[in-house]
C-alpha positions as CSV (number, residue, x, y, z in Angstrom):
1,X,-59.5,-47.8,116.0
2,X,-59.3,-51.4,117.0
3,X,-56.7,-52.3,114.8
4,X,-54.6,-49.3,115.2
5,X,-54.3,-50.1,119.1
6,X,-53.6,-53.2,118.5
7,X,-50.9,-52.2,115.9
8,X,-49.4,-50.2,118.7
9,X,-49.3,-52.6,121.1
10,X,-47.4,-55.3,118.8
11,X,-44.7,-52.8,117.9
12,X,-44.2,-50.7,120.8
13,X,-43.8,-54.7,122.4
14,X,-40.8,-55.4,119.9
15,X,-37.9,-54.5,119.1
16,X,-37.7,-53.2,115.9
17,X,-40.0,-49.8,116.0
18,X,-37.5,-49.0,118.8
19,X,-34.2,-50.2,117.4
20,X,-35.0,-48.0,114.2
21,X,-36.1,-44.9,115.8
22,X,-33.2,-45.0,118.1
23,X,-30.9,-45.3,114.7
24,X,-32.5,-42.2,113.4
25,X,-32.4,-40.3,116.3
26,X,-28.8,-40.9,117.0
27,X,-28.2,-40.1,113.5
28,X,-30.4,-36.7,114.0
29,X,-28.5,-35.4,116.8
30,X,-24.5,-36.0,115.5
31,X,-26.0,-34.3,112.1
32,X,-27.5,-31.4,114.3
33,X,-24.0,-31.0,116.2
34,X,-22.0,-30.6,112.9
35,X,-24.5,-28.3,111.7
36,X,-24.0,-25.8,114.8
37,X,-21.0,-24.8,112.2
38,X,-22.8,-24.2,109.4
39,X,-23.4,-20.3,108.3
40,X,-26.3,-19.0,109.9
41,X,-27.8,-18.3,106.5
42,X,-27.9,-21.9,105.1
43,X,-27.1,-23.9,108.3
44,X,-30.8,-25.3,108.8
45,X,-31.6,-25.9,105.5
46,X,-28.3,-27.6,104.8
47,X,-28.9,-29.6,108.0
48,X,-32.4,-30.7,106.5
49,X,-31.0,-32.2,103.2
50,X,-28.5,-33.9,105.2
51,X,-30.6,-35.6,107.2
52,X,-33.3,-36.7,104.6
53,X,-30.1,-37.6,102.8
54,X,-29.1,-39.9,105.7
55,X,-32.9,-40.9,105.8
56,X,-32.8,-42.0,102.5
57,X,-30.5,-44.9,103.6
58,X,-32.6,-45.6,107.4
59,X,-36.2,-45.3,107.1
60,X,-37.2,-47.2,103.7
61,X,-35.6,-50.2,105.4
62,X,-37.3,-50.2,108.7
63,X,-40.4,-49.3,107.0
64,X,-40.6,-52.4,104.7
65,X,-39.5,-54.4,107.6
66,X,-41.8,-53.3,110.1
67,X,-44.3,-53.7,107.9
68,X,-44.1,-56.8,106.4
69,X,-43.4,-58.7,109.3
70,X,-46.4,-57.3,110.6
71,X,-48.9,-58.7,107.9
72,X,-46.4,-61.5,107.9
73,X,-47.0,-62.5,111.6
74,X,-50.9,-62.1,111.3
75,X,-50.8,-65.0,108.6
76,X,-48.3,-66.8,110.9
77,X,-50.5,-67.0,114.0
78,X,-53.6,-67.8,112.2
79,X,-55.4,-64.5,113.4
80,X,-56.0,-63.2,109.9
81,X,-57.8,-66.2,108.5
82,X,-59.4,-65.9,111.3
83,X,-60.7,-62.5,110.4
84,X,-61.3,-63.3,107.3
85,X,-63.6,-66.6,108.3
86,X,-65.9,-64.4,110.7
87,X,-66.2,-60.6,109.3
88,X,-63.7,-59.4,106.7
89,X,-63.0,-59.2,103.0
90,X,-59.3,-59.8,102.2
91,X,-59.8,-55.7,100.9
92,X,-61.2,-54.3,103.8
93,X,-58.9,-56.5,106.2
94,X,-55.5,-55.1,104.1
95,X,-57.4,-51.3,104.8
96,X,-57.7,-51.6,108.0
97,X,-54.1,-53.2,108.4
98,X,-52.5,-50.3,106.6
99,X,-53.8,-47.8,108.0
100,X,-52.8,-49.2,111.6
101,X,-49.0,-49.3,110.3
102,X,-49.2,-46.2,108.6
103,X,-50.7,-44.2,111.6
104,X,-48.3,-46.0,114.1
105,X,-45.3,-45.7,112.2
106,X,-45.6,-42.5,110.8
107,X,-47.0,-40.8,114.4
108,X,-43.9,-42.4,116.2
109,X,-41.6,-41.0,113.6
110,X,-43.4,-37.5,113.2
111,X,-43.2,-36.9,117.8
112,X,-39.6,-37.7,117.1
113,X,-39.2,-35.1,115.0
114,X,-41.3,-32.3,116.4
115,X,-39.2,-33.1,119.8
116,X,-35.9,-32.6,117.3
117,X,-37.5,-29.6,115.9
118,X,-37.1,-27.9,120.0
119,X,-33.1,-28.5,119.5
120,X,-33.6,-27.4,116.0
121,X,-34.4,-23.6,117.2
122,X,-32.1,-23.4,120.0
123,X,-29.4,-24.3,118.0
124,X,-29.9,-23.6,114.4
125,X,-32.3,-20.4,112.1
126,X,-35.2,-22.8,113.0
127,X,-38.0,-22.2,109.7
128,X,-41.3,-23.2,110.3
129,X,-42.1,-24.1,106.3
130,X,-38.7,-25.6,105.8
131,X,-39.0,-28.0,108.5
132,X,-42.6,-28.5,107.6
133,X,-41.7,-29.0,103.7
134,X,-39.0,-31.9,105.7
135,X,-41.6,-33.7,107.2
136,X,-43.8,-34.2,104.5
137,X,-41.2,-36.0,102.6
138,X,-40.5,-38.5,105.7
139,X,-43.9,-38.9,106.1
140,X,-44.1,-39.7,101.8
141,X,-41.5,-42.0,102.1
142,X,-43.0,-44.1,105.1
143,X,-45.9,-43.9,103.3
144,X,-44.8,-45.7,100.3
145,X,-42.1,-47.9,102.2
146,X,-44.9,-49.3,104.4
147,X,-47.2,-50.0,101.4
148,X,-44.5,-52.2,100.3
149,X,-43.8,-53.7,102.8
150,X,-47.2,-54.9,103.2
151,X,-47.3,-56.2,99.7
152,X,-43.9,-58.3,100.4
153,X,-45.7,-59.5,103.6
154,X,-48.7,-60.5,101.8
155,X,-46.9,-62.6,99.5
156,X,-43.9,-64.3,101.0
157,X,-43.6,-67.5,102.4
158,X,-41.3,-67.8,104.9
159,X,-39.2,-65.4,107.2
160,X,-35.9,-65.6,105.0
161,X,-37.8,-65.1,101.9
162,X,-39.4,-61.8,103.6
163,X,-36.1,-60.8,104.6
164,X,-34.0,-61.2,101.1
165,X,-37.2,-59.6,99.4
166,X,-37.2,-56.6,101.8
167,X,-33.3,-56.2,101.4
168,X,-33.8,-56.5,97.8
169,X,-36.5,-53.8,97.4
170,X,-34.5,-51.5,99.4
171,X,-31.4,-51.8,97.3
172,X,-33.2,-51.7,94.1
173,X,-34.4,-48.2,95.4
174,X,-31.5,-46.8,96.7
175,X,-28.9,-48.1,94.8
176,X,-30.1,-50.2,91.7
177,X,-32.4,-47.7,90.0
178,X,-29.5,-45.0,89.9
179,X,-27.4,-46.8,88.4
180,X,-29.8,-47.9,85.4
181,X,-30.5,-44.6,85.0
182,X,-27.1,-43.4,84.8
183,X,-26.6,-45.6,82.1
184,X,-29.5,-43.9,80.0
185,X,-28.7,-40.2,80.9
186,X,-25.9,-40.8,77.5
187,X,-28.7,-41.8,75.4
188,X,-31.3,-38.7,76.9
189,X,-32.1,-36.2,73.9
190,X,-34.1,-33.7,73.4
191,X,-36.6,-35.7,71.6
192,X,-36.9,-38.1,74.3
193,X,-36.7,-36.3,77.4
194,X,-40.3,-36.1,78.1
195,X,-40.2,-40.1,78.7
196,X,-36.9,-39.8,80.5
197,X,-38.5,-37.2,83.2
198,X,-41.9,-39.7,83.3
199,X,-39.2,-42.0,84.5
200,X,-37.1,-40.5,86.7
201,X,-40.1,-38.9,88.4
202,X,-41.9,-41.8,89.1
203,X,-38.9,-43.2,90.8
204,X,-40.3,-41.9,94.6
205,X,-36.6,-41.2,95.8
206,X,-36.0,-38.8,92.4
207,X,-38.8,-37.1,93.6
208,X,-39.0,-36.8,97.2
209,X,-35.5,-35.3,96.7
210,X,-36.5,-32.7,94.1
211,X,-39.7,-31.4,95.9
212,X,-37.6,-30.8,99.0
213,X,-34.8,-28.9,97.5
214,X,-36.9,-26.5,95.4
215,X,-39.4,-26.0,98.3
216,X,-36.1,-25.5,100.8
217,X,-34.9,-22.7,97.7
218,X,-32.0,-24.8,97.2
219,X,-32.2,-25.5,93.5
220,X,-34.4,-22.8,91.6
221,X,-37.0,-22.9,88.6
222,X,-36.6,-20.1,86.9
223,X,-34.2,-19.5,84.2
224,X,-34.0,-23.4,83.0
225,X,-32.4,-24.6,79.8
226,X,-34.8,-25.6,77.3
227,X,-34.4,-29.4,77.8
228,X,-34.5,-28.6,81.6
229,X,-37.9,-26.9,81.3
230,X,-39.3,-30.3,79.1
231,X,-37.5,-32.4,81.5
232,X,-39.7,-30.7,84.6
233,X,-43.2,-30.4,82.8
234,X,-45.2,-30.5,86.0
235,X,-44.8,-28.3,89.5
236,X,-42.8,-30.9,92.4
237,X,-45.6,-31.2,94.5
238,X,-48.2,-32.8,91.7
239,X,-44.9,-35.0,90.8
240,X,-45.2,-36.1,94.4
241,X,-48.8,-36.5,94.6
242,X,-48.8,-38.6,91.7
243,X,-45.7,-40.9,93.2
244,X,-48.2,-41.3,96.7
245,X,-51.3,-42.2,94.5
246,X,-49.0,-44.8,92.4
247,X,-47.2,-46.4,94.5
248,X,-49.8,-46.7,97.1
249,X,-52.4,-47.9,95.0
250,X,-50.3,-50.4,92.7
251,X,-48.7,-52.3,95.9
252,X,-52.0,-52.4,97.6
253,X,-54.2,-53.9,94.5
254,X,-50.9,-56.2,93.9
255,X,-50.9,-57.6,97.6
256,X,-54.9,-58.2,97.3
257,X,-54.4,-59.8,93.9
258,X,-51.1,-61.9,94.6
259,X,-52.2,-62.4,98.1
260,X,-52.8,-66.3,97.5
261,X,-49.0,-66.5,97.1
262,X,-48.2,-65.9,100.9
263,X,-50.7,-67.9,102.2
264,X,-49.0,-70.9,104.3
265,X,-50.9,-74.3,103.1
């Protein structure tokens, strides 16, 4: 509990927490204006995949910069060798520091949306499980955004080398990953679809996507083509799970392993 107050009062102190909700809110409300047009029918669930669409591009960002520059500044001032020379492993130090960012990050985003959700049903067909199915994935994606950003911050050096490495990481899974897959999708066959899905579905932006628009009914199940049905082998949800287990996990036994790397000598 000690950590996580402390968490809070570092970020709510600066100015990025702040400067990134207030990106995604204003982003929340013009989306929720234009949507005011939409047919009744569609209008809120349309509205939803526009704004994790629009999410997509804000919140991995600010998540792997909030994050890292939080481990980052802990090595910088000295106060985590100092934790580490009186009490704590480097593991159970890292635990404790992620789940401090997770739970401040996450709860700050999740109010935001809950307050959204108010204007949601006076303006829109307000659905309780849509806009539940909708928060999960921003919750999933902070999840796995902060994870790695806490393995960057482990591991870099310097300020500018955090900053090009969080850049980096964000364009490699927005843009970069996309495009290497649509140069396989040619070379996809039947016999090799099973490893293409493996693929595609461990990429956490591929699936995030997916789970939301089948749970919102906007892309259905049933009555698949045959290499649709090999391509999806597993329900969206366990496809999910499996990205939160993975990605969590992998970054956070890479930053204890690699952690020598950002220590300042």
């Amino acid at each position: 509990m000690n950590y996580i107050w402390k968490e809070w009062l570092e970020q709510s102190r600066g100015k990025g927490l702040w400067l990134g909700l207030s990106m995604v809110i204003l982003t929340s409300v013009f989306l929720l204006m234009e949507a005011r047009s939409y047919p009744d029918e569609l209008g809120f669930d349309a509205f939803l995949l526009s704004l994790y669409d629009m999410n997509v591009y804000l919140i991995p960002i600010f998540g792997l910069f909030l994050s890292s520059f939080s481990i980052f500044q802990e090595k910088e001032l000295k106060t985590s060798m100092i934790l580490l020379t009186k009490k704590e492993s480097p593991r159970t130090l890292l635990i404790k520091k992620s789940i401090a960012i997770q739970s401040v990050v996450i709860s700050v985003f999740t109010v935001w949306y809950f307050i959204l959700a108010i204007f949601m049903k006076l303006f829109l067909a307000f659905n309780v499980s849509s806009f539940f199915f909708f928060l999960g994935t921003v919750i999933v994606m902070l999840l796995i955004f902060n994870q790695v950003g806490l393995f960057l911050g482990s591991i870099c050096n310097t300020k500018m080398q955090l900053i090009g490495a969080a850049i980096f990481t964000w364009f490699l899974f927005v843009f970069l990953v996309d495009l290497v897959f649509l140069q396989y999708i040619p070379s996809v066959s039947y016999e090799n679809i099973k490893l293409f899905s493996l693929l595609y579905f461990l990429d956490p932006m591929h699936t995030m996507r997916f789970f939301l628009e089948t749970s919102l009914g906007l892309f259905s199940l049933n009555n698949l083509s045959r290499l649709m049905e090999k391509m999806i082998w597993m329900a969206p949800w366990k496809f999910l799970l499996i990205n939160i287990a993975v990605w969590l996990i992998a970054f956070f036994e890479l930053a204890i392993l690699l952690k020598g790397k950002g220590e300042r000598t």
